[in-house]
C-alpha positions in Angstrom: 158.1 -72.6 101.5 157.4 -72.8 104.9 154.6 -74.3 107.3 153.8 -74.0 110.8 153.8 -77.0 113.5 151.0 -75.6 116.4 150.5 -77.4 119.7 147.6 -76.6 121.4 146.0 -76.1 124.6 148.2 -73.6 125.8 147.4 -70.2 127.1 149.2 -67.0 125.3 150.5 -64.6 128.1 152.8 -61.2 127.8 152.8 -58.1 125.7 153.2 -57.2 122.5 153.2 -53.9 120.6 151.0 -53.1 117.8 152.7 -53.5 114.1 151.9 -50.9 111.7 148.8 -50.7 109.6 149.7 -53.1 106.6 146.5 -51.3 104.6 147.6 -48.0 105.4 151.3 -48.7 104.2 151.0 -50.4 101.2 149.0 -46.9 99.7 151.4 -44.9 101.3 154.2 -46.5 99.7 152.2 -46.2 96.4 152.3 -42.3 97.0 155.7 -42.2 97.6 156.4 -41.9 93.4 154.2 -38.7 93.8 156.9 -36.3 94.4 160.6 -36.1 93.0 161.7 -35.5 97.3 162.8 -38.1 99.8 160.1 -39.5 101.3 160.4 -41.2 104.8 158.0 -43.7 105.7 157.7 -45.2 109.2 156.0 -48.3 111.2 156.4 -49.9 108.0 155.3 -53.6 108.6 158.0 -56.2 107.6 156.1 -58.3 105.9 155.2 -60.1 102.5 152.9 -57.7 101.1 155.1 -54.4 102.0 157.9 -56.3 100.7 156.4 -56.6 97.5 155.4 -53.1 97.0 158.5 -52.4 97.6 159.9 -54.5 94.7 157.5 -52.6 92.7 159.1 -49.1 93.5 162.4 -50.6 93.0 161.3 -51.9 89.5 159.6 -48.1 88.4 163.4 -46.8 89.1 162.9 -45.3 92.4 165.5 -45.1 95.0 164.8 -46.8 97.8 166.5 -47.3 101.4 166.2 -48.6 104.6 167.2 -46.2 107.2 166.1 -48.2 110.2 164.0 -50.6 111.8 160.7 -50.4 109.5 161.2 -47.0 108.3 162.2 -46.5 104.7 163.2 -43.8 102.3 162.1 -43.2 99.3 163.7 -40.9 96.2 161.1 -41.1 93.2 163.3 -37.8 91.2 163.8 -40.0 88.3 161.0 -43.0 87.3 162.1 -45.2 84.5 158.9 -47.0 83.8 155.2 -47.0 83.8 155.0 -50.7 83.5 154.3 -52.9 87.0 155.7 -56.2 86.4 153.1 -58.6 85.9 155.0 -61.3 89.1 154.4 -58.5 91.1 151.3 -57.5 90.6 149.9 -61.0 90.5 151.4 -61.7 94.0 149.3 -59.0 95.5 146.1 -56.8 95.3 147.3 -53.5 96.6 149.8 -53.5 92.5 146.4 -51.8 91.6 146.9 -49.0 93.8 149.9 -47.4 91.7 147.3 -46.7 88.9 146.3 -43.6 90.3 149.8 -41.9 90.9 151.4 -43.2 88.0 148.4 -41.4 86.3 148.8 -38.5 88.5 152.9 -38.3 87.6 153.3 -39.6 84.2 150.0 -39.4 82.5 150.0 -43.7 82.4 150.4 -46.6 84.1 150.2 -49.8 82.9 149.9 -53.0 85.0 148.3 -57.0 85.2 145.0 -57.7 86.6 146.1 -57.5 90.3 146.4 -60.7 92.8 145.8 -61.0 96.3 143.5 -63.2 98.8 141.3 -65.9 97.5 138.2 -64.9 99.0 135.8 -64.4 96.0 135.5 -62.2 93.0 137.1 -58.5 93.9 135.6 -56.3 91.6 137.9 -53.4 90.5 135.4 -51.3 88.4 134.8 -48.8 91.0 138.8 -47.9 90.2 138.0 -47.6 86.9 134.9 -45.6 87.0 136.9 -42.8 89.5 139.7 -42.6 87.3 137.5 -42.2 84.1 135.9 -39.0 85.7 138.9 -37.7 86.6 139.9 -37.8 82.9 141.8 -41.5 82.6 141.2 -43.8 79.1 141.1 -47.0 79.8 141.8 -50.7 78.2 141.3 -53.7 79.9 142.4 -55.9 76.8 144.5 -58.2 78.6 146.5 -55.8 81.2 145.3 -52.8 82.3 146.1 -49.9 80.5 145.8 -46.3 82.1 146.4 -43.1 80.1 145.1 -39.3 80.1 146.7 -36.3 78.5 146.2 -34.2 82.2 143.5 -35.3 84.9 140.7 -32.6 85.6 138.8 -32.4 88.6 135.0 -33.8 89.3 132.2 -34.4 91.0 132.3 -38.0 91.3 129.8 -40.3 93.7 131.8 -44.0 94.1 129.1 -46.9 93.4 130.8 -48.7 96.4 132.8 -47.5 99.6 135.9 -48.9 98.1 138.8 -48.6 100.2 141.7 -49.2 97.4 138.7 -47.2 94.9 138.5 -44.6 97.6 142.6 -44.6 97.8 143.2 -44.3 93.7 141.2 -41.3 93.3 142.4 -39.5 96.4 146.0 -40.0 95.1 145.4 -39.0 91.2 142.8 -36.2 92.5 145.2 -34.4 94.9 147.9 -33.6 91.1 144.8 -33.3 88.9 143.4 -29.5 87.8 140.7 -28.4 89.7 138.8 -29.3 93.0 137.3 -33.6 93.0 134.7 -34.2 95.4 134.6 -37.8 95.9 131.3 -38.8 97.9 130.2 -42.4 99.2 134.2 -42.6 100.3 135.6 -45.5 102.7 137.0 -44.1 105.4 138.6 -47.0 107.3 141.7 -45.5 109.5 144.3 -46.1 106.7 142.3 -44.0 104.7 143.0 -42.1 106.8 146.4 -43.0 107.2 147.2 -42.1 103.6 145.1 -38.7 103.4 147.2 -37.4 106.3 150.4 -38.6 104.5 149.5 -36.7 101.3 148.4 -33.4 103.1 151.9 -34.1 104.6 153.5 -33.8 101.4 151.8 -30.7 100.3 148.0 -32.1 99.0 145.0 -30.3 99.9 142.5 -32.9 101.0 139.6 -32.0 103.6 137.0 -34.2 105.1 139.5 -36.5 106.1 138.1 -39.4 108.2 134.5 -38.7 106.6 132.8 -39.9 103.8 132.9 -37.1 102.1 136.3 -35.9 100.6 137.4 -32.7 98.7 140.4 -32.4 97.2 142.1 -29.6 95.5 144.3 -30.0 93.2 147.8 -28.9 93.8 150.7 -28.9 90.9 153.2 -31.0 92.7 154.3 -32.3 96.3 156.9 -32.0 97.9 158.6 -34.7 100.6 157.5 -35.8 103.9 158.5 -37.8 107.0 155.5 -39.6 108.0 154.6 -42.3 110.3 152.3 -45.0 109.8 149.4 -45.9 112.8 148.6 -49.2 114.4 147.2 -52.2 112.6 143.6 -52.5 114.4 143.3 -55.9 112.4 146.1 -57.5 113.9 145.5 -55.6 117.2 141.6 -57.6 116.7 143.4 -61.2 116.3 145.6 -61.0 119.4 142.3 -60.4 121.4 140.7 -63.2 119.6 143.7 -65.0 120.3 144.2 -64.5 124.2 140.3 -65.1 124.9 140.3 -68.5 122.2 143.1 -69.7 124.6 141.5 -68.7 127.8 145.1 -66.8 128.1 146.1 -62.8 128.8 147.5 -60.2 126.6 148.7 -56.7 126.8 148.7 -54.8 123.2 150.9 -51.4 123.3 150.6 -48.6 120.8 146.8 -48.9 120.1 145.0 -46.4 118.7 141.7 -46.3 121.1 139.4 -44.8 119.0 139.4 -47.7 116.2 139.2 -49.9 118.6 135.2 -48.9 119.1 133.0 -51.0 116.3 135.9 -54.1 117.6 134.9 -54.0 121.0 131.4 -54.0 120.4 131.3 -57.0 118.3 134.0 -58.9 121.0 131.2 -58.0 123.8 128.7 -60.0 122.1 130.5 -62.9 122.6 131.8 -61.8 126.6 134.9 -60.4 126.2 136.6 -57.3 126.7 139.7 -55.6 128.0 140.4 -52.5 130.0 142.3 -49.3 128.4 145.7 -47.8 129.6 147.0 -45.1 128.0 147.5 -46.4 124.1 147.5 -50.2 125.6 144.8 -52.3 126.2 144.3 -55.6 129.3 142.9 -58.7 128.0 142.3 -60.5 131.0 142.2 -64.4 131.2 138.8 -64.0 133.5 136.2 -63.1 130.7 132.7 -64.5 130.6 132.8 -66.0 127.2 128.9 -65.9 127.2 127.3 -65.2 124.3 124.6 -62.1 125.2 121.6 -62.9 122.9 119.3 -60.2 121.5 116.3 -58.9 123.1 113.6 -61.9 123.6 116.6 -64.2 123.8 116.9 -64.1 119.6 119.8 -65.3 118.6 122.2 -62.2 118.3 124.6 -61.4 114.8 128.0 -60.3 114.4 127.8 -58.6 110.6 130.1 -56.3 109.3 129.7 -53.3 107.7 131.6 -50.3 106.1 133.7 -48.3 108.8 132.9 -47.7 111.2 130.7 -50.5 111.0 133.0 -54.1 112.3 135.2 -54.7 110.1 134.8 -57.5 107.8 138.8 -58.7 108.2 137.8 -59.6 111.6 135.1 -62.2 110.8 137.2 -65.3 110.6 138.8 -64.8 113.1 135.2 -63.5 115.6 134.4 -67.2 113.7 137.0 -69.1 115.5 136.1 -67.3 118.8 133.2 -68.2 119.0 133.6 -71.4 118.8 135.3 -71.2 122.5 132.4 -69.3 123.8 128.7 -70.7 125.3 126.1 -69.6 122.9 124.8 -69.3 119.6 125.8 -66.2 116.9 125.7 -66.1 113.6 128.5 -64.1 111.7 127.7 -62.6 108.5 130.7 -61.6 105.9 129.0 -59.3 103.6 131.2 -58.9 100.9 133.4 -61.8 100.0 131.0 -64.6 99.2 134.1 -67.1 99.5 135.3 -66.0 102.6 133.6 -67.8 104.6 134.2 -71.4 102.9 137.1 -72.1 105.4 135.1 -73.3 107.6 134.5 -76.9 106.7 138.2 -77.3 108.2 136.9 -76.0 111.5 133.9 -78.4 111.5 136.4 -81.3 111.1 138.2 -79.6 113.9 134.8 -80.4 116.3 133.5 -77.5 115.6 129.8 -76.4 115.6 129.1 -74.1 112.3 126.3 -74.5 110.0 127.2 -72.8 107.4 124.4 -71.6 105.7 125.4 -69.7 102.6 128.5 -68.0 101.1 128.0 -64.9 103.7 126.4 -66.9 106.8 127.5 -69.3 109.2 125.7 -70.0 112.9 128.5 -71.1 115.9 127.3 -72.9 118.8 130.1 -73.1 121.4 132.1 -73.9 123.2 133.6 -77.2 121.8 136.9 -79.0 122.4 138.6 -78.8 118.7 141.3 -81.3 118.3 144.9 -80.7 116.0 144.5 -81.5 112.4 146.3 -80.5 109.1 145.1 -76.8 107.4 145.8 -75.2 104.6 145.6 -71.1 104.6 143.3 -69.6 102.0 144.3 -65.7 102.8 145.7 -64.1 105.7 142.7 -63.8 107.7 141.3 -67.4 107.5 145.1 -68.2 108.0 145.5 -66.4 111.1 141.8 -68.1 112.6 143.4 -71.1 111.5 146.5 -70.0 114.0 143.8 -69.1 116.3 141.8 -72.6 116.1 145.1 -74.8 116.2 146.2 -72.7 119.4 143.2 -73.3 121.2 143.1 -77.2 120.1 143.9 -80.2 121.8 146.4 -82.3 119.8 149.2 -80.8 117.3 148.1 -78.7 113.9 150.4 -78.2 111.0 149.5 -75.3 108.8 150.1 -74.8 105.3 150.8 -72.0 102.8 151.4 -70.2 105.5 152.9 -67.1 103.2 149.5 -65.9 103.1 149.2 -65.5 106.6 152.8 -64.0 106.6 151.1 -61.4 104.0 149.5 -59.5 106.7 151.6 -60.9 110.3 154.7 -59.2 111.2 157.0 -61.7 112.5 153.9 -63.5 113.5 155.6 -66.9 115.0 158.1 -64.7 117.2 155.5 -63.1 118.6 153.8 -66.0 119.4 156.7 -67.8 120.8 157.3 -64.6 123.1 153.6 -65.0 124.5 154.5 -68.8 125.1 152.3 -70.3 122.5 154.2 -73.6 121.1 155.0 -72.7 117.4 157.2 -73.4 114.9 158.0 -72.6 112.0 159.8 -75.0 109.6 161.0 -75.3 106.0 159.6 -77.8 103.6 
């Protein structure tokens, strides 16, 4: 196990390019047992969670290869099992998303009740409700159990736009009979990401990037070489990061046009950056004046199904703000424990009234001083690399393999933009 040992109170400058989108790559690599062809996946993030995926692969009987730095090939001709080991799938969330093309492949799939980031209760029924229209029988006794004789198309409206939901039913749809049309969809960019890779491979999916997808069924795929786009999350907590520590950043490899709902919510609380090709300037000059709303009402950062903010980004707009002169209140929608990290930044100095699972007013700024932490999931980990940056005093961080869930090679980066980190073995 590892932890990190953070002193604060120094700037971040230099430039970094953007990792790959760990939420488009971990469906992607799902997909990859869709076909019996090589499959070459690239910008694959080396982290935790795509490490575990992986694993999974490996364990199912497909081939697997690295070719290069993060790309990866993948042979799925022969699978020797429908059964995701239960370590596995408890270490991560995303083991869910091999339901639908196990389904789509073998007609079943049988897997644990999936793991992933403490941040409240992460309802799954949405999966089970897309894949029971598409023609799946279900068991939930214990493990999940996931079987159908063939998978016919439908007309299927998701209660929720969810993004793994959304992801499932894309994958078994694009192998079942018939046309799906899958309405109320997420449509986040690694949607996206993995509808691209799927038409890549052969699938017929339209509406791609829209909340409304149809999907005709073909009989099978064939293989691909596909590269995975830019993580806009950790694009999102470099910005934070550079404006918390009153320090400068370049980000290359950006994809500008995700970077829209982000820079909205950043400008509520003074910051921005300037554009340069795929890169974007964060300047060490930024206001850091909170704008209120008109009639000087206290103004709300809330996320919100894309491309509303996203709500991965509200720990660390949380921390921020903390650094910035005004008042804002952030409000996490969905995960009524996400917000519950907190309490460590109030005995940081910080100034959060936390008002309910999903609220929590910042007044700022305030000096926060170095304490001991303890990451719940990657995002409050990373605001808690974020907070201990901009502190006076040292920080040590623990569990830190949940922030290393989502961070590719997070404390080199770091060290490259000058920030004093390290990490060490316990």
């Amino acid at each position: 196990m590892y932890e990190y040992h953070i002193e604060g109170g120094f700037p971040i400058k230099g430039t970094i390019k953007a990792s790959g989108n760990k939420n488009a790559a971990l469906p992607c690599i799902a997909a990859c047992i869709m076909t019996k062809e090589k499959v070459i996946l690239r910008n694959i993030p080396d982290i935790e969670d795509t490490g575990v995926m992986i694993r999974i692969l490996e364990s199912l009987g497909v081939s697997v290869k690295n070719i290069g730095e993060n790309a990866w090939e993948f042979c799925a001709a022969d699978i020797s099992s429908y059964e995701i080991p239960a370590d596995l799938a408890k270490k991560i969330r995303a083991s869910i998303l091999f339901a639908g093309p196990l389904l789509a492949r073998l007609g079943k799939a049988n897997l644990a009740s999936p793991g992933g980031d403490v941040i409240g209760r992460r309802r799954i029924d949405t999966h089970l409700l897309v894949l029971t229209e598409l023609g799946a029988r279900i068991s939930t006794d214990g493990n999940l159990s996931f079987s159908a004789n063939k998978l016919v198309g439908d007309d299927i409206f998701l209660d929720e736009a969810s993004v793994t939901a959304t992801e499932n039913a894309v994958m078994a749809a694009a192998l079942a009979e018939g046309t799906t049309i899958l309405t109320n969809t997420a449509s986040e960019p690694h949607v996206r990401d993995l509808c691209n890779f799927l038409n890549a491979m052969g699938a017929d999916i339209q509406g791609v990037g829209s909340n409304i997808l149809t999907i005709n069924g073909v009989k099978e795929l064939h293989g691909a070489d596909f590269t995975i786009g830019p993580d806009y999350m950790e694009i999102g907590s470099f910005i934070g990061l550079a404006a918390a520590t009153h320090g400068s950043i370049k980000i290359t490899g950006v994809e500008q046009r995700d970077m829209r709902c982000i820079r909205l919510g950043f400008a509520r609380l003074g910051i921005t950056w300037q554009t340069e090709g795929d890169a974007i300037i964060v300047g060490s000059e930024q206001s850091m004046q909170i704008t209120p709303d008109l009639g000087g009402m206290i103004p709300k950062i809330d996320d919100a199904p894309w491309p509303g903010f996203p709500p991965d980004l509200t720990s660390i707009m949380t921390v921020v703000a903390t650094q910035v002169n005004g008042t804002v209140m952030i409000h996490e929608k969905m995960f009524e424990s996400r917000m519950f990290f907190v309490d460590k930044l109030i005995g940081m100095g910080a100034r959060i009234v936390l008002c309910d699972p999903h609220r929590a007013v910042v007044s700022g700024p305030c000096s926060l001083h170095g304490t001991e932490l303890v990451s719940p999931d990657v995002r409050a980990g990373m605001a808690m690399v974020i907070a201990a940056m901009s502190a006076r005093g040292e920080s040590t961080i623990k569990n830190v393999y949940q922030v290393e869930r989502g961070y590719e090679h997070l404390t080199e980066k770091l060290q490259s933009l000058g920030a004093h980190i390290e990490r060490v073995s316990v």
